[in-house]
PDB file of N, CA, C and O in Angstrom, chain B, residues numbered from 101:
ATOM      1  N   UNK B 101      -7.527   7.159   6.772  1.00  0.00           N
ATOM      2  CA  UNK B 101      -7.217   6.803   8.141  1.00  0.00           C
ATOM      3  C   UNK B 101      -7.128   5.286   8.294  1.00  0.00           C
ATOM      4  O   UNK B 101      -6.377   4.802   9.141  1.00  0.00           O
ATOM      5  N   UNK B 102      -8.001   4.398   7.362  1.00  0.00           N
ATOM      6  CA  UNK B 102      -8.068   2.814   7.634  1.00  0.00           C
ATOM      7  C   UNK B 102      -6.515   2.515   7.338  1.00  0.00           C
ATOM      8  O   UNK B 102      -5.932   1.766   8.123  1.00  0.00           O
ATOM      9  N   UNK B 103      -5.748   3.112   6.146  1.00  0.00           N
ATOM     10  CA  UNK B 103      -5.063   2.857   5.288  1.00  0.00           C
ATOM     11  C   UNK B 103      -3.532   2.769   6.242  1.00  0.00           C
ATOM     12  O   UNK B 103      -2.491   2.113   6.270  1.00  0.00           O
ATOM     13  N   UNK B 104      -4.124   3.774   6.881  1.00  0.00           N
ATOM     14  CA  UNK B 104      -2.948   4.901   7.893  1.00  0.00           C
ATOM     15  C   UNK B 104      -2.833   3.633   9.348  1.00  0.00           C
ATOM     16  O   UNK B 104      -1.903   3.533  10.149  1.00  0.00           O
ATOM     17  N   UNK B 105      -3.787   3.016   9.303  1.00  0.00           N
ATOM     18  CA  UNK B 105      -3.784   2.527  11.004  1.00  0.00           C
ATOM     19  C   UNK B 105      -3.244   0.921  10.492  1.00  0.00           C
ATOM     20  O   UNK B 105      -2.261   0.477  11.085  1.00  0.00           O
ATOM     21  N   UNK B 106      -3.729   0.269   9.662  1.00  0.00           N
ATOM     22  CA  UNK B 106      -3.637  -1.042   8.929  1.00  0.00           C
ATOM     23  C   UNK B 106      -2.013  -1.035   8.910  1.00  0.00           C
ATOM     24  O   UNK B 106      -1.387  -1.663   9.764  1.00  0.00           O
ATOM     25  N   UNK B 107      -1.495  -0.440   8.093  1.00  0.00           N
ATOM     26  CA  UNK B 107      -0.233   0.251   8.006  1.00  0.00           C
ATOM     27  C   UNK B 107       0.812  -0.036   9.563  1.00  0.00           C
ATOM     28  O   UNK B 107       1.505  -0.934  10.040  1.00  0.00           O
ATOM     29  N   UNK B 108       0.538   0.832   9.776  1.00  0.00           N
ATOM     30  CA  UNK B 108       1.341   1.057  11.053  1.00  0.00           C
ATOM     31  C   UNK B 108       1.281  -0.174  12.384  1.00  0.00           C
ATOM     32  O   UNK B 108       2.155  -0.436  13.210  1.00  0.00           O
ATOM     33  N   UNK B 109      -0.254  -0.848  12.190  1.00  0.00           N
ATOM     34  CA  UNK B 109      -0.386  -1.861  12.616  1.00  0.00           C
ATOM     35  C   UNK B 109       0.428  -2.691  12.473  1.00  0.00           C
ATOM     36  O   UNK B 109       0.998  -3.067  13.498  1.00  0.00           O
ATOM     37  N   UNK B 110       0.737  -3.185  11.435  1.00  0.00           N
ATOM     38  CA  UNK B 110       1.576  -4.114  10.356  1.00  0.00           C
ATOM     39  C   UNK B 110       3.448  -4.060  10.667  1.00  0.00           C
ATOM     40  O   UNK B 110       4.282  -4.913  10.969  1.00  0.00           O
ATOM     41  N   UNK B 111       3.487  -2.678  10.418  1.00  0.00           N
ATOM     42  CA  UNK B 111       4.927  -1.870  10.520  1.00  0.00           C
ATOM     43  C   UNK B 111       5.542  -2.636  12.321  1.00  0.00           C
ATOM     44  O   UNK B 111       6.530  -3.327  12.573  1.00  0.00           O
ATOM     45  N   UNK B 112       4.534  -2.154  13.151  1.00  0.00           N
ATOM     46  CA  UNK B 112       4.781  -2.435  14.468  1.00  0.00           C
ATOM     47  C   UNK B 112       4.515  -3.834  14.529  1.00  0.00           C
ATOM     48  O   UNK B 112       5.276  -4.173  15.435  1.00  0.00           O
ATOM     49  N   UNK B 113       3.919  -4.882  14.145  1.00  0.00           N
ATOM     50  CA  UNK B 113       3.468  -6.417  14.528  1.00  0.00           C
ATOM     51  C   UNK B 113       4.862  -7.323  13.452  1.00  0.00           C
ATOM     52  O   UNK B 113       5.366  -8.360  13.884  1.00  0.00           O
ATOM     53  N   UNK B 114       5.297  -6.718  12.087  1.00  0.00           N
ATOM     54  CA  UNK B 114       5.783  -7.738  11.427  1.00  0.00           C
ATOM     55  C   UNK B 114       7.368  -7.381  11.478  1.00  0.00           C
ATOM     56  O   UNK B 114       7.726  -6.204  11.428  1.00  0.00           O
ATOM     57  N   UNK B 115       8.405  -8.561  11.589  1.00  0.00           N
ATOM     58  CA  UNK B 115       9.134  -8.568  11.445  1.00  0.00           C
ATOM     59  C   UNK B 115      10.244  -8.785  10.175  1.00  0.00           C
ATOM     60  O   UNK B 115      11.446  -8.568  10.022  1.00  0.00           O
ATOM     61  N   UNK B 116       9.230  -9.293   9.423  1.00  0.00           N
ATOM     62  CA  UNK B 116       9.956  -9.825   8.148  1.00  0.00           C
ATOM     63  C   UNK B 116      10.562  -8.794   7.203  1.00  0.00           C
ATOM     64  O   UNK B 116      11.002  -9.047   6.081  1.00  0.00           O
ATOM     65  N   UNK B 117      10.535  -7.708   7.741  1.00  0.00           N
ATOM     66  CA  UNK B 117      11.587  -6.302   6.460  1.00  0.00           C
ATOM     67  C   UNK B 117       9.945  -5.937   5.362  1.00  0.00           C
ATOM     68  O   UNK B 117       8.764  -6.280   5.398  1.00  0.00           O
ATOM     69  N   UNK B 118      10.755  -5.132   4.559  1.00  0.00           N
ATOM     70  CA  UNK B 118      10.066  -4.295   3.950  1.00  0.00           C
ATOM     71  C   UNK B 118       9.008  -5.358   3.069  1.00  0.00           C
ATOM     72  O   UNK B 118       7.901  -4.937   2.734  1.00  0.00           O
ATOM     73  N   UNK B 119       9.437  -6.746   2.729  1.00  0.00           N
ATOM     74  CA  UNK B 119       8.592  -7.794   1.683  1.00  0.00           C
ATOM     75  C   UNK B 119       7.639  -8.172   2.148  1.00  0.00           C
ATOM     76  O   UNK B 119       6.659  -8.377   1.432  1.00  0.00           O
ATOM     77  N   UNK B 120       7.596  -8.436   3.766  1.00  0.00           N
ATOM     78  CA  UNK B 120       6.700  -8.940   4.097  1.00  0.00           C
ATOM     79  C   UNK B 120       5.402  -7.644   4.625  1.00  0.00           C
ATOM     80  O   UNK B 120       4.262  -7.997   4.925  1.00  0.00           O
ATOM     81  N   UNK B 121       5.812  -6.287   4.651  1.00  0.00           N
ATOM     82  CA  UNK B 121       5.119  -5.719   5.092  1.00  0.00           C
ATOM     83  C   UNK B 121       3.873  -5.568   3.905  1.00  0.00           C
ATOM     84  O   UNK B 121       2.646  -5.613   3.992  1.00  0.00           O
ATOM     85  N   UNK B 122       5.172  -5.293   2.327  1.00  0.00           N
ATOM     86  CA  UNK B 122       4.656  -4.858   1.346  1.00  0.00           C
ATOM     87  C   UNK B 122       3.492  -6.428   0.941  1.00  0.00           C
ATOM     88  O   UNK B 122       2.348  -6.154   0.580  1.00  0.00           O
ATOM     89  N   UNK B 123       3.787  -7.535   1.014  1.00  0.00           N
ATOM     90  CA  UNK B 123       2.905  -8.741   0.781  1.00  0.00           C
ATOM     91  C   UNK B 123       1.416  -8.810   1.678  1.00  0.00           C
ATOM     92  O   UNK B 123       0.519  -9.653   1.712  1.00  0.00           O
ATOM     93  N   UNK B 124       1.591  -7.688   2.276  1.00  0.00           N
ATOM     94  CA  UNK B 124       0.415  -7.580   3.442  1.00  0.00           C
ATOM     95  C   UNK B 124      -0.369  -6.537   3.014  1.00  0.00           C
ATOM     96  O   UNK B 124      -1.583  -6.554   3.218  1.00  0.00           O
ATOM     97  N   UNK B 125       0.248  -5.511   2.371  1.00  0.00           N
ATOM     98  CA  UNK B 125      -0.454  -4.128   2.853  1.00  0.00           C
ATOM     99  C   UNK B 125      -0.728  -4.007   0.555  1.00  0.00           C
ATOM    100  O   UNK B 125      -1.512  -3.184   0.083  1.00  0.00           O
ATOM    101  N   UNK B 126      -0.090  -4.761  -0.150  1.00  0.00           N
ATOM    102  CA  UNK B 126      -1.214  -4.487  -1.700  1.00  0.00           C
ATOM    103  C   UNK B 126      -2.158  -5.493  -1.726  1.00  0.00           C
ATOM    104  O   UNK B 126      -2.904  -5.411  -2.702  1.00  0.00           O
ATOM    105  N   UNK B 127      -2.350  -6.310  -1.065  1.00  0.00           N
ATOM    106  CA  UNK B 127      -3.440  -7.166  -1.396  1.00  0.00           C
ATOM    107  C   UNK B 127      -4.931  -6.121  -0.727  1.00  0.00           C
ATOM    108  O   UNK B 127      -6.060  -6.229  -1.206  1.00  0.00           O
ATOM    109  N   UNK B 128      -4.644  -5.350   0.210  1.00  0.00           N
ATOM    110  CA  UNK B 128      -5.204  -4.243   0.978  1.00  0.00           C
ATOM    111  C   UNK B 128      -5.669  -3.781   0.348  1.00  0.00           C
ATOM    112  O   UNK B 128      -6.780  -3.301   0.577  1.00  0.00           O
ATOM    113  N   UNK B 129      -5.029  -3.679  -0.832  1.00  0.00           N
ATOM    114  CA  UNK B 129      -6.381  -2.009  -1.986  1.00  0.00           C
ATOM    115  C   UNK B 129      -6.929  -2.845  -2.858  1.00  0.00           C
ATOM    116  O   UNK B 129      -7.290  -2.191  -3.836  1.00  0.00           O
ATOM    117  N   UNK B 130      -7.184  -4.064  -2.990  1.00  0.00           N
ATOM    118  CA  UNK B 130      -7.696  -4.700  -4.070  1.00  0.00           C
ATOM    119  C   UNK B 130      -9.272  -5.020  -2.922  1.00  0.00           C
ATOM    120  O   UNK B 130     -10.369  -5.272  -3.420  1.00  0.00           O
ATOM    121  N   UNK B 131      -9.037  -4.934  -1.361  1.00  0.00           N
ATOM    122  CA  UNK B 131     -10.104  -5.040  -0.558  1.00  0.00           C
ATOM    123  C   UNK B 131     -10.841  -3.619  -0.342  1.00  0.00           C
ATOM    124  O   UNK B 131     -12.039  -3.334  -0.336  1.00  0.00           O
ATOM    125  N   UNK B 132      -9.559  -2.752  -0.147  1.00  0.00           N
ATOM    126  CA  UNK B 132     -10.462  -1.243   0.182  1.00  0.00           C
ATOM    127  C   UNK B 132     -10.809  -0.536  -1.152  1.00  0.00           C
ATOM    128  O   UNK B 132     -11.857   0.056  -0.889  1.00  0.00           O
ATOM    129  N   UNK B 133     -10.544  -0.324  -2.222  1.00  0.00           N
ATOM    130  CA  UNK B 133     -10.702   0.137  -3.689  1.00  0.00           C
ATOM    131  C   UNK B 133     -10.669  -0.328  -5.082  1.00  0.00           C
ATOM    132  O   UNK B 133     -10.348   0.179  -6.157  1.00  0.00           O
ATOM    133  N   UNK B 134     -11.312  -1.981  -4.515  1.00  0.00           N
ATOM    134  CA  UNK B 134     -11.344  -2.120  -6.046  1.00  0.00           C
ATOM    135  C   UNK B 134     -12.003  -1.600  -7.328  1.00  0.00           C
ATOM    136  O   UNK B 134     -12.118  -2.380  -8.272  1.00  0.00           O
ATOM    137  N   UNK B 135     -12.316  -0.710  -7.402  1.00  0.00           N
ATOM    138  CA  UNK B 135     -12.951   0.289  -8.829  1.00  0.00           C
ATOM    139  C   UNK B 135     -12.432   1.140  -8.174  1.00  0.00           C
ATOM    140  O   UNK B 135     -13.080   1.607  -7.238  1.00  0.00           O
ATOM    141  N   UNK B 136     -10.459   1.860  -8.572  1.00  0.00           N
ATOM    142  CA  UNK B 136      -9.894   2.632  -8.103  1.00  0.00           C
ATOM    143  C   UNK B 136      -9.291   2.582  -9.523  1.00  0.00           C
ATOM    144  O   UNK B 136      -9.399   1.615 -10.277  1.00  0.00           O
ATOM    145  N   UNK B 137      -8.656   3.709  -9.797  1.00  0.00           N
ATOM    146  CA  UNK B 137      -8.263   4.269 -11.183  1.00  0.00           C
ATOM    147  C   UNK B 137      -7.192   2.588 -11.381  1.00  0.00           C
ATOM    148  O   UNK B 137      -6.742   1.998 -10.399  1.00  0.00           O
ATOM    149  N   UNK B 138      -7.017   2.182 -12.606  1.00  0.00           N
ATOM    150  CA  UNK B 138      -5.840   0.986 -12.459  1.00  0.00           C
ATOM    151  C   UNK B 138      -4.644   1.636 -12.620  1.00  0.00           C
ATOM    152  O   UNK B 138      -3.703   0.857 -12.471  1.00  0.00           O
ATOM    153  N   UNK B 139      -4.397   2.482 -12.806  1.00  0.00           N
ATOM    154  CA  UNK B 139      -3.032   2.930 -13.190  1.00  0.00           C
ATOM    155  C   UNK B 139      -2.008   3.504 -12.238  1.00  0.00           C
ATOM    156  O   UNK B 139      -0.804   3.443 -12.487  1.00  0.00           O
ATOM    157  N   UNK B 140      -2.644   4.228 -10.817  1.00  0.00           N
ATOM    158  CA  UNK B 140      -2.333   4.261  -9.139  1.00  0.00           C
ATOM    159  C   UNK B 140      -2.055   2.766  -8.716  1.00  0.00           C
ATOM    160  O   UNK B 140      -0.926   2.291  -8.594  1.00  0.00           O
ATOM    161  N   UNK B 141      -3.388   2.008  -8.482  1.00  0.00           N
ATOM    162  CA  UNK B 141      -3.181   0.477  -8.373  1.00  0.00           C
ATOM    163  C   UNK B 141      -2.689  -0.314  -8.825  1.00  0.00           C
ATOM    164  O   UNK B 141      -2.838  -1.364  -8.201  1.00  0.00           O
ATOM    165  N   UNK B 142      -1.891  -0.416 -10.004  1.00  0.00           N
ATOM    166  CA  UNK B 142      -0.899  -0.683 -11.105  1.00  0.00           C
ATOM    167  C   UNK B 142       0.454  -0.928 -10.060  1.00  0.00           C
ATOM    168  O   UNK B 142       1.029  -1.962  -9.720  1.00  0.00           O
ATOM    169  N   UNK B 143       0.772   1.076  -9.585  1.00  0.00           N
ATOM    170  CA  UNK B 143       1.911   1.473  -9.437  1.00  0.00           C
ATOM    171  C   UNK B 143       1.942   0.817  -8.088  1.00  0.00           C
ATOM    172  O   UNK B 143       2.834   0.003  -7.847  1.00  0.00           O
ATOM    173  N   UNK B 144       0.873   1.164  -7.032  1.00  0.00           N
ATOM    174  CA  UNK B 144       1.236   0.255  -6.215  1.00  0.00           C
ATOM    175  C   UNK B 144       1.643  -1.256  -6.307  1.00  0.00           C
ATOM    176  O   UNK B 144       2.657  -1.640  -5.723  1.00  0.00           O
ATOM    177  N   UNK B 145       1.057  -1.903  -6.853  1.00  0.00           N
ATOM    178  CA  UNK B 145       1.275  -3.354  -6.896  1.00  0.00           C
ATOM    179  C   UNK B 145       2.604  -3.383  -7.420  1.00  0.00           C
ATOM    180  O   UNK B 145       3.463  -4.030  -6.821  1.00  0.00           O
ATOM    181  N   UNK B 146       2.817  -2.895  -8.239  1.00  0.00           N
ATOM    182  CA  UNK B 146       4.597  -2.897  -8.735  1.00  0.00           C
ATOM    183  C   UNK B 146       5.521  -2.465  -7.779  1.00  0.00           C
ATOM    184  O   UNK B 146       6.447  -3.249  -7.569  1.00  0.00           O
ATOM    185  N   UNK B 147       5.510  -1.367  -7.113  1.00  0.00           N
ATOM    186  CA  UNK B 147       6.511  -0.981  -6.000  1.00  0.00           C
ATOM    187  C   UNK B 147       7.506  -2.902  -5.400  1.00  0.00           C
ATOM    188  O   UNK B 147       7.279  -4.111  -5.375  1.00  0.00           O
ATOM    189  N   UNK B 148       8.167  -2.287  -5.186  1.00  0.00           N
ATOM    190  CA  UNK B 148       9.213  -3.424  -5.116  1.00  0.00           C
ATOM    191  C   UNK B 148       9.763  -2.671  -3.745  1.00  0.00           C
ATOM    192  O   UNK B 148      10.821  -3.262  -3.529  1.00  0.00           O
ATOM    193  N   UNK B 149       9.647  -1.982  -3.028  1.00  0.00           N
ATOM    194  CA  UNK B 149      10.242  -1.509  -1.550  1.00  0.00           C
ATOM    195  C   UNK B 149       9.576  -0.483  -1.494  1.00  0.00           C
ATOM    196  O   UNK B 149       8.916  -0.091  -2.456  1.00  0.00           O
ATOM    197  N   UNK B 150       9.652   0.420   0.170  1.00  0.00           N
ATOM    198  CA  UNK B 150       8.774   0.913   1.111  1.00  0.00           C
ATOM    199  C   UNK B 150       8.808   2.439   0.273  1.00  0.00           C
ATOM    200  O   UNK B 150       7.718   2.995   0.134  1.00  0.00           O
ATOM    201  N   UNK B 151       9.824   2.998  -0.186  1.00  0.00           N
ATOM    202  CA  UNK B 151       9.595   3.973  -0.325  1.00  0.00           C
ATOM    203  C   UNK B 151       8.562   4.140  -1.629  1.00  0.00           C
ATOM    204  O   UNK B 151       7.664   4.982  -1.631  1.00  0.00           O
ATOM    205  N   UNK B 152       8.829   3.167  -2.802  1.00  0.00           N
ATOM    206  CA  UNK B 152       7.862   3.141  -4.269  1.00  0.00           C
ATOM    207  C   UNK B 152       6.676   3.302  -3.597  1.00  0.00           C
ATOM    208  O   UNK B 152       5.973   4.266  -3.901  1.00  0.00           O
ATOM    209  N   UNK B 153       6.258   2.408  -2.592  1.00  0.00           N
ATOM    210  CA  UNK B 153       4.724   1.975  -2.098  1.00  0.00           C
ATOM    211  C   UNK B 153       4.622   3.203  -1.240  1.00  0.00           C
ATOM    212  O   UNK B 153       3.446   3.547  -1.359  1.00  0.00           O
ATOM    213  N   UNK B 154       5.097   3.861  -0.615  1.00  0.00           N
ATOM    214  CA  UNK B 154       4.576   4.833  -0.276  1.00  0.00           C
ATOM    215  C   UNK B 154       4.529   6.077  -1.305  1.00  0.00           C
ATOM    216  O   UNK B 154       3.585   6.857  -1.426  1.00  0.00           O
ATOM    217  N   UNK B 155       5.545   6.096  -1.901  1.00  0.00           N
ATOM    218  CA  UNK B 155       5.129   7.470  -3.244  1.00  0.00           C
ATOM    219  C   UNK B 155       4.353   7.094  -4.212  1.00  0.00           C
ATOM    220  O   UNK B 155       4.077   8.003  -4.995  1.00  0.00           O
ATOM    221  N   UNK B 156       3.724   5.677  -4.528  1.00  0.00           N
ATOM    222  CA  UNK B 156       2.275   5.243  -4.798  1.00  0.00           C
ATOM    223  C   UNK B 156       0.867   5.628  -3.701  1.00  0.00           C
ATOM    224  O   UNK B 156      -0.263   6.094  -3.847  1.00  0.00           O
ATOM    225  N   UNK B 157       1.526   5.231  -2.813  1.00  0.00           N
ATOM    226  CA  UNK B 157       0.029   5.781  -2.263  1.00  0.00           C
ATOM    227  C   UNK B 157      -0.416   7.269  -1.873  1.00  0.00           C
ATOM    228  O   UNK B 157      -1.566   7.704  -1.812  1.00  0.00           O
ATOM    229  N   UNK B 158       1.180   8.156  -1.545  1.00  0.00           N
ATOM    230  CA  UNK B 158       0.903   9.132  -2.104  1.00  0.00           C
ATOM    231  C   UNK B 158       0.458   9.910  -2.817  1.00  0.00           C
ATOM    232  O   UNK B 158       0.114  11.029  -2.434  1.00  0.00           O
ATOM    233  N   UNK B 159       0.330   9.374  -4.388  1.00  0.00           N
ATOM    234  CA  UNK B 159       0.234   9.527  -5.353  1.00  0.00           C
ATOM    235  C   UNK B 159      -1.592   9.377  -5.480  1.00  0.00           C
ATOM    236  O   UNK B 159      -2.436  10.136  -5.955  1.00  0.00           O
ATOM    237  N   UNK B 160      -1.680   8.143  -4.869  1.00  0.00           N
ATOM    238  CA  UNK B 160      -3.119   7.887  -5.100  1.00  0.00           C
ATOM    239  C   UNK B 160      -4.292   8.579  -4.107  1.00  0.00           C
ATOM    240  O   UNK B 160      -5.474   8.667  -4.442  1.00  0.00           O
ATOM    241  N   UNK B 161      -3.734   9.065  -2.791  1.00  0.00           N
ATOM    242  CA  UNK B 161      -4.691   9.977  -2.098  1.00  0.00           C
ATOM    243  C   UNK B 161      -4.239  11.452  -2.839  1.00  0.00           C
ATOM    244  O   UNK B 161      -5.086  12.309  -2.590  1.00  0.00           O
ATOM    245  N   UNK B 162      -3.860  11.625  -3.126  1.00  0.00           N
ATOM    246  CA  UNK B 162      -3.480  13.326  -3.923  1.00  0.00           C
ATOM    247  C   UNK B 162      -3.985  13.326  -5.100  1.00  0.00           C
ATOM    248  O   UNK B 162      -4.068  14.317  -5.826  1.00  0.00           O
ATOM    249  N   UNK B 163      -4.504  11.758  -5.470  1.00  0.00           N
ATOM    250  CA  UNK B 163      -5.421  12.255  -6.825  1.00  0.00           C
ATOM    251  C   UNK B 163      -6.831  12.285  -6.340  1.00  0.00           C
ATOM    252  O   UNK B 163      -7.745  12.809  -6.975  1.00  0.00           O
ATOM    253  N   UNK B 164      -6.984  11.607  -5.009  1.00  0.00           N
ATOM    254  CA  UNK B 164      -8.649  11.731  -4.981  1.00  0.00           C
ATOM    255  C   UNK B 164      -8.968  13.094  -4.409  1.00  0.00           C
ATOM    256  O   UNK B 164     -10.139  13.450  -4.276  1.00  0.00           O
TER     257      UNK B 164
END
């Protein structure tokens, strides 16, 4: 739910397109999960646009 509201917060406040949302929202799991599998947190940090970063984080609540 933090993940979910931070998010949408962001989505609705920033204007800068998908880079600036994504420059906001991975520095985020290195605050909410750092001892989180690295290889989810990997994929997030790599995503390069909205949809990677969301089928990463997908990825990473469907494994917990």
């Amino acid at each position: 739910m933090l993940h979910t509201s931070v998010y949408e917060q962001y989505t609705e406040r920033l204007q800068g397109g998908d880079a600036q949302l994504l420059s906001k929202m991975k520095p985020f799991w290195e605050y909410l999960l750092p001892e989180a599998d690295r290889k989810l947190l990997k994929a997030i940090h790599k995503s390069s646009n909205l949809s990677k970063y969301n089928q990463a984080v997908l990825a990473f609540f469907n494994q917990r």
